[in-house]
OpenMM code with the backbone's topology and positions (N, CA, C; nanometers):
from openmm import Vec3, app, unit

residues = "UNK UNK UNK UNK UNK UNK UNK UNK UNK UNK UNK UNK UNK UNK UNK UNK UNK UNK UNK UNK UNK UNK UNK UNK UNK UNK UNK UNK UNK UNK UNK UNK UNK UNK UNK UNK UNK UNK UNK UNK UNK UNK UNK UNK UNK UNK UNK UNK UNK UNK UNK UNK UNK UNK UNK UNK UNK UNK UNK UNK UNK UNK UNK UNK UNK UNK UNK UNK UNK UNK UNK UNK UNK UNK UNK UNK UNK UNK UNK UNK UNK UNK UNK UNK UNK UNK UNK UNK UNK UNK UNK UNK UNK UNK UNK UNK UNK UNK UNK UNK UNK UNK UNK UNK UNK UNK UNK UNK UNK UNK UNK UNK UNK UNK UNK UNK UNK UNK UNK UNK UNK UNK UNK UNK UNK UNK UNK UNK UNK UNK UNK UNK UNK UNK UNK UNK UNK UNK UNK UNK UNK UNK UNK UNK UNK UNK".split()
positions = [
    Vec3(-13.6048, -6.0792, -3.2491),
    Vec3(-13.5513, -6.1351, -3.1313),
    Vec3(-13.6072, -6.2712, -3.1044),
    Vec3(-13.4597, -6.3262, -3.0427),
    Vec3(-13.5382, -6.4478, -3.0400),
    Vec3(-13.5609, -6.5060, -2.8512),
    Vec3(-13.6906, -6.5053, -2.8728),
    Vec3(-13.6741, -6.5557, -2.7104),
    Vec3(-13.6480, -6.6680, -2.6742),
    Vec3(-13.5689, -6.6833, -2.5631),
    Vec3(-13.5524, -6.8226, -2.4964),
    Vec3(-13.6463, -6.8702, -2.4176),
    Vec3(-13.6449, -6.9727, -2.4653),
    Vec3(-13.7525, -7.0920, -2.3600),
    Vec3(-13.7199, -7.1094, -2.2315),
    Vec3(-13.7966, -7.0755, -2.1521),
    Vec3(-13.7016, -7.0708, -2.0033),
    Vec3(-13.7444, -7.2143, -1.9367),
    Vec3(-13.6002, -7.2227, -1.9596),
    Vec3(-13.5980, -7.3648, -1.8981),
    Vec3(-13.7037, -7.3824, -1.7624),
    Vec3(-13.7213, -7.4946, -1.7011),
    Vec3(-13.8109, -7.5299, -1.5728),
    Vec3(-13.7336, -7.5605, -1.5193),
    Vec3(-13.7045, -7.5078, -1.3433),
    Vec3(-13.6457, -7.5390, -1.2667),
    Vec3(-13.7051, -7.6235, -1.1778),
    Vec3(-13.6422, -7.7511, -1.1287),
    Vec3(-13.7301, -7.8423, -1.0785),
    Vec3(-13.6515, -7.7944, -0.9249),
    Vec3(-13.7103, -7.8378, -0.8181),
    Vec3(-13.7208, -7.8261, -0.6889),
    Vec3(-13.5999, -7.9127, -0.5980),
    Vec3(-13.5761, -7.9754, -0.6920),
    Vec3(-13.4746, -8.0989, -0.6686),
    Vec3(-13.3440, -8.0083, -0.7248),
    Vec3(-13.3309, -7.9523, -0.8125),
    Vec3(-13.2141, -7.8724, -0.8406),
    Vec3(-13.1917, -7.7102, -0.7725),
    Vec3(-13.2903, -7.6534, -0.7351),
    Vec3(-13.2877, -7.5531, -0.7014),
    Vec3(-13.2455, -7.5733, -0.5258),
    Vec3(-13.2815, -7.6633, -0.4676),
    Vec3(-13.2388, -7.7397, -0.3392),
    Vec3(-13.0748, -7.7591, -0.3245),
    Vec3(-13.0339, -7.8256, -0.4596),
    Vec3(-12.8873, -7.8528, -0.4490),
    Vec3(-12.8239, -7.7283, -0.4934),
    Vec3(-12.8823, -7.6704, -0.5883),
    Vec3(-12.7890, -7.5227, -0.6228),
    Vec3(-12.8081, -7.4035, -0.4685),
    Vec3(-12.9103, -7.4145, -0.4014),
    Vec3(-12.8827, -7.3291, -0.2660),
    Vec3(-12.7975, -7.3494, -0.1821),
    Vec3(-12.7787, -7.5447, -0.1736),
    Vec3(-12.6404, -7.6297, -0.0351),
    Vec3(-12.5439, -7.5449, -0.1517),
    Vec3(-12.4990, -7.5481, -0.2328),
    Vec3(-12.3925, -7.5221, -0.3203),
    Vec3(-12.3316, -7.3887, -0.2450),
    Vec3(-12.4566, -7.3139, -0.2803),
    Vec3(-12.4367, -7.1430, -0.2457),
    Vec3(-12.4486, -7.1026, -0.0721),
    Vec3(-12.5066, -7.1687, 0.0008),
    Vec3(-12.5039, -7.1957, 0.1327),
    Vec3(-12.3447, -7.3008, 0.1708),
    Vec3(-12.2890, -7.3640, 0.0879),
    Vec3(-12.1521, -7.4503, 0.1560),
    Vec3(-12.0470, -7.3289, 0.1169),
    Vec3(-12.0521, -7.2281, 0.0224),
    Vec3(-11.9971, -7.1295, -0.0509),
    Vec3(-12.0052, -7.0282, 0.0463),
    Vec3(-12.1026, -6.9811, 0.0924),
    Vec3(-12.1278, -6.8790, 0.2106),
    Vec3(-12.0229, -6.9115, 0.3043),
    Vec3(-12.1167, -7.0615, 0.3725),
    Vec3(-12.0107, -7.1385, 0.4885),
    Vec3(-11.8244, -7.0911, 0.4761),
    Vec3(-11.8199, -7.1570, 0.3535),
    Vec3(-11.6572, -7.1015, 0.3521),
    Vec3(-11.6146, -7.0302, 0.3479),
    Vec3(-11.6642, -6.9127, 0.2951),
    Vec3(-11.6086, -6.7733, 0.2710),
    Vec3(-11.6256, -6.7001, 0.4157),
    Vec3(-11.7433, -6.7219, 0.5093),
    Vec3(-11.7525, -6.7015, 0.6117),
    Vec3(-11.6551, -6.7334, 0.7169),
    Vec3(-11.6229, -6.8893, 0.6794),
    Vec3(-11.4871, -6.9326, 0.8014),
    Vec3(-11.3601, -6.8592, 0.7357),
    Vec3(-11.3791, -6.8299, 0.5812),
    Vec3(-11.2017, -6.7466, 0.5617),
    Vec3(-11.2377, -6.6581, 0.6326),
    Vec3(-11.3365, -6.5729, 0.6059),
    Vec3(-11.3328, -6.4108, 0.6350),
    Vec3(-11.3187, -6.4322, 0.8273),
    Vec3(-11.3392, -6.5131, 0.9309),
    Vec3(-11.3372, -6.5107, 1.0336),
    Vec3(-11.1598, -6.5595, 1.0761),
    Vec3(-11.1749, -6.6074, 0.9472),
    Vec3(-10.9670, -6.6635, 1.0121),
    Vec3(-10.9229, -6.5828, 0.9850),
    Vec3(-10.9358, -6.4962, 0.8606),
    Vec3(-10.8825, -6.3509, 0.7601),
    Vec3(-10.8804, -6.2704, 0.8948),
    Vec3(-10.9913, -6.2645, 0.9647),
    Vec3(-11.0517, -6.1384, 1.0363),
    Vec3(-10.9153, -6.2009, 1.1629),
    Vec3(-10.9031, -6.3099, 1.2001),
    Vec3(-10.8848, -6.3143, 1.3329),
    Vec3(-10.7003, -6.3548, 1.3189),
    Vec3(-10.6897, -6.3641, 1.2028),
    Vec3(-10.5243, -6.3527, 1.1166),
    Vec3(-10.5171, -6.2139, 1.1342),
    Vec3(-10.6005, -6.1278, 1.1118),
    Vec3(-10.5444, -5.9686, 1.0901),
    Vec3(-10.5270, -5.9412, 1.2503),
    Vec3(-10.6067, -5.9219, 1.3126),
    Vec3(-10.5828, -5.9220, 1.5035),
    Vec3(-10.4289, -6.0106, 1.5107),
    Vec3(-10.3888, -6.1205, 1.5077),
    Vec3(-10.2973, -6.1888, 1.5810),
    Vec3(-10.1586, -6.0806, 1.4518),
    Vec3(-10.1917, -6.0027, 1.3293),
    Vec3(-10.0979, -5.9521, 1.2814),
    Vec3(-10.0982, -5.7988, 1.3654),
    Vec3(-10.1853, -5.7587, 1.3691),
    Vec3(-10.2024, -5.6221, 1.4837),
    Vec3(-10.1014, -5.6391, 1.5639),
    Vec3(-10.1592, -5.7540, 1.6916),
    Vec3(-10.0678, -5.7596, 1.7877),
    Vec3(-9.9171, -5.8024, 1.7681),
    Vec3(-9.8861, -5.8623, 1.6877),
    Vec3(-9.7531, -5.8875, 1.6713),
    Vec3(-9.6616, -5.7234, 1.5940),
    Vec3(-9.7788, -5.6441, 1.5145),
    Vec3(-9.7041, -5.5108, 1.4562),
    Vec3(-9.6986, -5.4423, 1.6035),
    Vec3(-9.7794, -5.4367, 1.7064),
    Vec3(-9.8017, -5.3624, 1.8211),
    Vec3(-9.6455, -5.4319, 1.8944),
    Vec3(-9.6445, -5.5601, 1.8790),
    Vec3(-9.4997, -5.5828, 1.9569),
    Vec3(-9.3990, -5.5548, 1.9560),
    Vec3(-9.3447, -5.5667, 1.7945),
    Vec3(-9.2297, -5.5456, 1.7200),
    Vec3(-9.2080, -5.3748, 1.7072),
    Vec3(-9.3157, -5.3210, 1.7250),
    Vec3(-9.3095, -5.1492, 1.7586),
    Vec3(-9.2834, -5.0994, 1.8981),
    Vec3(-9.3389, -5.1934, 1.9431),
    Vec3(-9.2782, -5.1884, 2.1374),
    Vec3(-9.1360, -5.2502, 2.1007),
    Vec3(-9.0976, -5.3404, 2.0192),
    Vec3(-8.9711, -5.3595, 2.0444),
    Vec3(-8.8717, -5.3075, 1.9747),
    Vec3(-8.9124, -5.2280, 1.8756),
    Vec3(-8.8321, -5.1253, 1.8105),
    Vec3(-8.7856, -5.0132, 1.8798),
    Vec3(-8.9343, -4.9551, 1.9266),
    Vec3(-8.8441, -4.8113, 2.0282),
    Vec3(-8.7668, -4.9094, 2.1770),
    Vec3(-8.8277, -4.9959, 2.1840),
    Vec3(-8.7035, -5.0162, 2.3436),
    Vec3(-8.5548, -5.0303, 2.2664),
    Vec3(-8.5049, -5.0650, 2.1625),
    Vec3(-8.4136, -5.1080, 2.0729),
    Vec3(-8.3873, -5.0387, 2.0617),
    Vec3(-8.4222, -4.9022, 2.0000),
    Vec3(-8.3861, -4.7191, 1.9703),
    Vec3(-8.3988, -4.7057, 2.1266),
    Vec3(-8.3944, -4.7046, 2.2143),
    Vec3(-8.3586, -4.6546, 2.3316),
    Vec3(-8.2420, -4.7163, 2.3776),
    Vec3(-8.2553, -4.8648, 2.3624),
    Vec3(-8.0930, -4.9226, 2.4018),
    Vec3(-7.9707, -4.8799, 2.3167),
    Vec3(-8.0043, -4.8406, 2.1759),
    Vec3(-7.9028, -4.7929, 2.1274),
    Vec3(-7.8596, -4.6690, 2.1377),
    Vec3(-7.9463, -4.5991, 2.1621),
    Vec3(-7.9216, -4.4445, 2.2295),
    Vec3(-7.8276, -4.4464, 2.3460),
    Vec3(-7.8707, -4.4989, 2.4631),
    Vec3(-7.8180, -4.5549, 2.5724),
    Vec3(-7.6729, -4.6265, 2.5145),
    Vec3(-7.6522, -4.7309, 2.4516),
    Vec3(-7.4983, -4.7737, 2.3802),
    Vec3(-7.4028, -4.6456, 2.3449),
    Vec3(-7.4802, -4.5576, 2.2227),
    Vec3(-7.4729, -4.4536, 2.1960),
    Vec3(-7.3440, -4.3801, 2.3380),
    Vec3(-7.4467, -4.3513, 2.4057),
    Vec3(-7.4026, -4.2874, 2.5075),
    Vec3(-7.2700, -4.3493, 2.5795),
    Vec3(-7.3021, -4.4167, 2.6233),
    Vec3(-7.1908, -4.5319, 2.6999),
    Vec3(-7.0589, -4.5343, 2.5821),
    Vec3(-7.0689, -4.6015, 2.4528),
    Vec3(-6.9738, -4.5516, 2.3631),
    Vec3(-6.9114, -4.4231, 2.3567),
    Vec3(-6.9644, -4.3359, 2.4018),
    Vec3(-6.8845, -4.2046, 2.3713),
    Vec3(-6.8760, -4.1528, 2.5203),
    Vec3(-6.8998, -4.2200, 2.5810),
    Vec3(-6.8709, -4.1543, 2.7088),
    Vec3(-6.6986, -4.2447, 2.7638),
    Vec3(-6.6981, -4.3983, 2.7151),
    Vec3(-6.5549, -4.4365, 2.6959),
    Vec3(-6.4813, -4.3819, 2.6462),
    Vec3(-6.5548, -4.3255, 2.4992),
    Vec3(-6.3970, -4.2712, 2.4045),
    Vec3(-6.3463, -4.1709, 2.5034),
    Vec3(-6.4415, -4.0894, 2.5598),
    Vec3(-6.4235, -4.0017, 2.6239),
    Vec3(-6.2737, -4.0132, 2.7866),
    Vec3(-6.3270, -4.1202, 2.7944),
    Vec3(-6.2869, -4.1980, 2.8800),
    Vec3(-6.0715, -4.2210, 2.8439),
    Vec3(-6.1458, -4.2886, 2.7333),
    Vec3(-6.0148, -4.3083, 2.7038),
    Vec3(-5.9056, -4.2217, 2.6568),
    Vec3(-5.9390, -4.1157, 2.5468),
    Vec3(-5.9002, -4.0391, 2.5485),
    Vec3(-5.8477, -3.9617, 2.6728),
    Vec3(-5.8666, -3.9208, 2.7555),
    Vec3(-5.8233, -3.9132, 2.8999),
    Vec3(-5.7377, -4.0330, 2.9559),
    Vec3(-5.7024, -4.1171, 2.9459),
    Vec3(-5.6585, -4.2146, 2.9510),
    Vec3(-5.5335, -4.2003, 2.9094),
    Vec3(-5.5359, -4.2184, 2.7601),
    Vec3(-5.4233, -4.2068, 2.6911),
    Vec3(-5.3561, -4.0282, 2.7134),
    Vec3(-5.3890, -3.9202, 2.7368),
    Vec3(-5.3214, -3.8635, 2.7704),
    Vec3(-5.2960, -3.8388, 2.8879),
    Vec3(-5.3192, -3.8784, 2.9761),
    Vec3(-5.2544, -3.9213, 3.1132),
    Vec3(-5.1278, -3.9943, 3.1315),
    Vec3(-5.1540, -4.1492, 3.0130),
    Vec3(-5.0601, -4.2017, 2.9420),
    Vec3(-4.8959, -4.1571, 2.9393),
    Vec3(-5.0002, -4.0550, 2.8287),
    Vec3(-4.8570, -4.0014, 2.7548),
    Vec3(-4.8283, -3.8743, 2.8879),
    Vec3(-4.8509, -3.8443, 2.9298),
    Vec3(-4.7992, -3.7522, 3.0684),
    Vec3(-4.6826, -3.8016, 3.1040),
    Vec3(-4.7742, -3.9311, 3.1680),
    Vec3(-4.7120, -4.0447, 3.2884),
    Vec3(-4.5667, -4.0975, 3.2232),
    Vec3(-4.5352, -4.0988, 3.1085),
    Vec3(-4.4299, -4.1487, 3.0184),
    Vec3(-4.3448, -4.0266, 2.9567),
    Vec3(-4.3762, -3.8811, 2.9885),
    Vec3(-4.2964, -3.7951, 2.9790),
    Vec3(-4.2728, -3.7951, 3.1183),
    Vec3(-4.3210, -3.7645, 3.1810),
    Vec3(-4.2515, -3.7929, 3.3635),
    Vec3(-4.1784, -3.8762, 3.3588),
    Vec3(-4.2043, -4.0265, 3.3096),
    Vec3(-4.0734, -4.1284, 3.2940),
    Vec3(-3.9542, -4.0908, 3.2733),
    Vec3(-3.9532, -4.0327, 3.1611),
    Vec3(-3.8614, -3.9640, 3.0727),
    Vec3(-3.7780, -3.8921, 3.1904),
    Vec3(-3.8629, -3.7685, 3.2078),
    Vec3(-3.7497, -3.6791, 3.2903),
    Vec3(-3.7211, -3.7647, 3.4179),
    Vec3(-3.8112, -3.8314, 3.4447),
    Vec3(-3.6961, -3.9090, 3.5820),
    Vec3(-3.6151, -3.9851, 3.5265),
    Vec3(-3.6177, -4.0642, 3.4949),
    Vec3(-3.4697, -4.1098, 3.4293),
    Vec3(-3.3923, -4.0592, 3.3719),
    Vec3(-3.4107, -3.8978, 3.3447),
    Vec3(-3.2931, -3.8413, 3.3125),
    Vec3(-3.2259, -3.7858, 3.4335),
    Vec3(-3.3372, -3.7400, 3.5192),
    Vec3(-3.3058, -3.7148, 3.6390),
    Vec3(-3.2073, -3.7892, 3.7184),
    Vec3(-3.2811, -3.9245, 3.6901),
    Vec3(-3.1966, -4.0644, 3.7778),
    Vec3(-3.0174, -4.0540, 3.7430),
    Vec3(-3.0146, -4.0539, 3.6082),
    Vec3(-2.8942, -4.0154, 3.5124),
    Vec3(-2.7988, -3.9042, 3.5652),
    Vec3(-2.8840, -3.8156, 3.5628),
    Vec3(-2.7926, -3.6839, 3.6505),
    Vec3(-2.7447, -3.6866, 3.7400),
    Vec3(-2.8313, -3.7746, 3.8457),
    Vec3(-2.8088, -3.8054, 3.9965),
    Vec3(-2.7016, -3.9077, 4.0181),
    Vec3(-2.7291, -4.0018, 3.9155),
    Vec3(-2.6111, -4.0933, 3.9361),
    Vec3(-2.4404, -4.0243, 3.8912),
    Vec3(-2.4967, -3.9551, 3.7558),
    Vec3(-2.3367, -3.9008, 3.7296),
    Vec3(-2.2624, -3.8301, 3.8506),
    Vec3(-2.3945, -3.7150, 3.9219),
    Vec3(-2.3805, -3.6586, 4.0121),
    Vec3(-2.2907, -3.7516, 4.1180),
    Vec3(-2.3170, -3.8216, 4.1221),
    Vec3(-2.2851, -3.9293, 4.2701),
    Vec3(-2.1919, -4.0138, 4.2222),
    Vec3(-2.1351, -4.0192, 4.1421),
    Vec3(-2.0165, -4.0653, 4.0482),
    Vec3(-1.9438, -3.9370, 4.0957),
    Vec3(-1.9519, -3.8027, 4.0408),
    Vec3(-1.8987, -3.7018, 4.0873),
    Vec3(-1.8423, -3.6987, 4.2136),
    Vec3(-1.9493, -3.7177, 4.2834),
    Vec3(-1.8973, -3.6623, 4.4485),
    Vec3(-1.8268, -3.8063, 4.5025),
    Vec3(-1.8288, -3.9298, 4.4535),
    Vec3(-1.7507, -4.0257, 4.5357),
    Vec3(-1.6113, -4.0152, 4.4847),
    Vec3(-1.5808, -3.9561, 4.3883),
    Vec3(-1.4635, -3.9038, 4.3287),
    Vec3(-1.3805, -3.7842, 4.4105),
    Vec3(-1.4964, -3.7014, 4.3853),
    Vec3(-1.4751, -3.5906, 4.5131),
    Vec3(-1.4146, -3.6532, 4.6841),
    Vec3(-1.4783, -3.6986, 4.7066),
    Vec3(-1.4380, -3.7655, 4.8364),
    Vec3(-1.3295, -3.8867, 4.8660),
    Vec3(-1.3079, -3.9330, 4.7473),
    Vec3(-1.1852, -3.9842, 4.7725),
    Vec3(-1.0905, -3.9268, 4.7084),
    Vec3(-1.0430, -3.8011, 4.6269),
    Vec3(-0.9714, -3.7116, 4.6453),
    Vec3(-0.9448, -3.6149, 4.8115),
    Vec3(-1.0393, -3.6099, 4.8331),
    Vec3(-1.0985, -3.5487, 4.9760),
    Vec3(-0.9917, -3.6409, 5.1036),
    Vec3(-0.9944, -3.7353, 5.1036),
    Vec3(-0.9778, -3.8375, 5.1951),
    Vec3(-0.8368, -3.8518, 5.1651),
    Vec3(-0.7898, -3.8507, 5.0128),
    Vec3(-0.6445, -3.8379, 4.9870),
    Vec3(-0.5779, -3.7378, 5.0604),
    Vec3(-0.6144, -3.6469, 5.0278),
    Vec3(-0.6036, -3.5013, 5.0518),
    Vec3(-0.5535, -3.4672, 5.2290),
    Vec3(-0.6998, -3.5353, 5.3024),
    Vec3(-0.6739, -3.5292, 5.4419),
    Vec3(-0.5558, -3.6110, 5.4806),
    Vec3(-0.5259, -3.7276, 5.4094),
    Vec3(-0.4224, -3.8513, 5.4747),
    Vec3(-0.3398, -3.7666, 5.4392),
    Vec3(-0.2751, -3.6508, 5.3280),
    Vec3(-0.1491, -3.5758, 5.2727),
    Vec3(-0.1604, -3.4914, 5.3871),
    Vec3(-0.2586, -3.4309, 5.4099),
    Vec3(-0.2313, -3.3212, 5.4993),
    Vec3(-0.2027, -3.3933, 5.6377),
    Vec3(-0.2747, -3.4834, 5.7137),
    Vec3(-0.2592, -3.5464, 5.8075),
    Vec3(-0.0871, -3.5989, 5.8109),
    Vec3(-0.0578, -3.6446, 5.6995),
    Vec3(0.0933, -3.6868, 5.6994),
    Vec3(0.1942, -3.5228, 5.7477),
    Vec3(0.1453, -3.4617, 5.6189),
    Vec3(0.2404, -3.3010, 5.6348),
    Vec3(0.2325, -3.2780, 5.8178),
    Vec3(0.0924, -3.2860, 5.8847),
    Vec3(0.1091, -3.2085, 5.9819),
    Vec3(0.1880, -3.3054, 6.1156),
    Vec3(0.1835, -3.4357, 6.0750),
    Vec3(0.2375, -3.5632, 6.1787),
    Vec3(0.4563, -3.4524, 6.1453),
    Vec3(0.4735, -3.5120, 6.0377),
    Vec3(0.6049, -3.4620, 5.9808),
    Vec3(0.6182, -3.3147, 6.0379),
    Vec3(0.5278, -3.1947, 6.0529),
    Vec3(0.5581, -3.0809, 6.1198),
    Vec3(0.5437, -3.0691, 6.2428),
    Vec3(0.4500, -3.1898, 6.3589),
    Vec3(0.4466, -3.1581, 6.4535),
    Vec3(0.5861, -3.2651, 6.5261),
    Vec3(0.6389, -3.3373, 6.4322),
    Vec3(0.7570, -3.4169, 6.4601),
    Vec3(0.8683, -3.2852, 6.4466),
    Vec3(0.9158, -3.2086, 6.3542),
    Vec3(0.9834, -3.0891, 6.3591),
    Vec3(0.9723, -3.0324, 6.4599),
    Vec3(0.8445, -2.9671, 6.4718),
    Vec3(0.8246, -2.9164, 6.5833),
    Vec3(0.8742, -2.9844, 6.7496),
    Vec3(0.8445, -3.0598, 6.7493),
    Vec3(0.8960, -3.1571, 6.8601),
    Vec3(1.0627, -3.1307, 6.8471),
    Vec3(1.1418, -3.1464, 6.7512),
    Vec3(1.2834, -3.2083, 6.7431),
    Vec3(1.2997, -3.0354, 6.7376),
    Vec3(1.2200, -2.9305, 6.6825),
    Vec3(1.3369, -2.7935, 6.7319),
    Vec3(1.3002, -2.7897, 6.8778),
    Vec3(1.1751, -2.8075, 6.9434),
    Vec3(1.1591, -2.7882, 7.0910),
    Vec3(1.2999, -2.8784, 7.1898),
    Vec3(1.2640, -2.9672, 7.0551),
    Vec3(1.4355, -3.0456, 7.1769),
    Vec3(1.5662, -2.9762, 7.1582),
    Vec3(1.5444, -2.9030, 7.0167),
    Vec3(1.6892, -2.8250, 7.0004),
    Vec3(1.6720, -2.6823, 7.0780),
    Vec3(1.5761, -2.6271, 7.1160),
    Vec3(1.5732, -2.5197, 7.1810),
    Vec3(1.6183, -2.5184, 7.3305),
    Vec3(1.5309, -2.6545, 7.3665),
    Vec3(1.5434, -2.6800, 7.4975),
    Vec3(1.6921, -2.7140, 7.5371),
    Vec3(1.7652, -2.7718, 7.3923),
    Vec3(1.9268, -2.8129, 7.4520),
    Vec3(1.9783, -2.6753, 7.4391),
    Vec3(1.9648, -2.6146, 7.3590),
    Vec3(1.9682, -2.4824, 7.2983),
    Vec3(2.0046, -2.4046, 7.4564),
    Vec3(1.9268, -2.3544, 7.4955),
    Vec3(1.9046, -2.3025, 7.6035),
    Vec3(1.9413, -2.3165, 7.7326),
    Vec3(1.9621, -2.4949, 7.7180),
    Vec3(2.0312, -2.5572, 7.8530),
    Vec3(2.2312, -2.5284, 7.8472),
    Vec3(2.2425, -2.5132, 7.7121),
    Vec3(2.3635, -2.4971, 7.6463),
    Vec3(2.4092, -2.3419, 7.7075),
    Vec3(2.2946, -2.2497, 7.6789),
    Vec3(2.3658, -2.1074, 7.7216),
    Vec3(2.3382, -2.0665, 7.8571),
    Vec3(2.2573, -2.1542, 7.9151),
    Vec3(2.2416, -2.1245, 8.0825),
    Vec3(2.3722, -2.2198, 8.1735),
    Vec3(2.4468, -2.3066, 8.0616),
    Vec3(2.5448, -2.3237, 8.1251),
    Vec3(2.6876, -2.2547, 8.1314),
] * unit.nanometer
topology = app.Topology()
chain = topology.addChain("A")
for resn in residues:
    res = topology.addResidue(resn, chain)
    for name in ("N", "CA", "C"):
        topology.addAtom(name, app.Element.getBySymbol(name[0]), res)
């Protein structure tokens, strides 16, 4: 074996190799305090974004809700809809009926009205008869009382 000569460390180098390892400390010390105080400002921001996740899962729950409480909504809606538009339906057929109806009866009534002026005529013409035998009775009569 072969031994090494151990070098001499002079006082002047061992001075600058400690600032070396002391400016080395220094820095690793200010990472590890920004590292350290980077991990806190990441904490609080995971602590936020987790507060703002469940309020987010609660608003969408809540949407959730409100969404299906419209369909709900609507659905009711639309068959009310469609009710309200079969009622249409039969009233305007209704309306239809009523009008033919009333087409009917103004027909009716001026047959009606014909009818009375015929009869009104017949009974003018029989109570004129009537009149002209009362005059023939009355001569009638004056005839055999003479």
């Amino acid at each position: 074996m072969v031994l090494k000569k151990k070098k001499k460390v002079n006082k002047k180098d061992l001075d600058k190799e400690m600032k070396d390892v002391i400016k080395t400390l220094k820095t690793h010390r200010i990472s590890a305090l920004y590292l350290k105080h980077a991990g806190k400002r990441l904490q609080e921001k995971i602590r936020k974004l987790q507060e703002k996740e469940e309020h987010l899962r609660e608003l969408i729950s809540s949407l959730k809700s409100t969404r299906d409480n419209l369909y709900k909504e609507l659905e009711k809606s639309e068959k009310r809809c469609k009710e309200l538009e079969s009622h249409i339906v039969d009233l305007k057929d209704d309306k239809t009926a009523l009008e033919s109806e009333k087409l009917t009866l103004k027909e009716q009534i001026k047959n009606l009205k014909q009818e009375k002026e015929q009869m009104e005529a017949a009974l003018q013409k029989t109570n004129d008869m009537l009149m002209e035998l009362k005059s023939h009775i009355v001569q009638f009569n004056e005839e055999i009382r003479k």
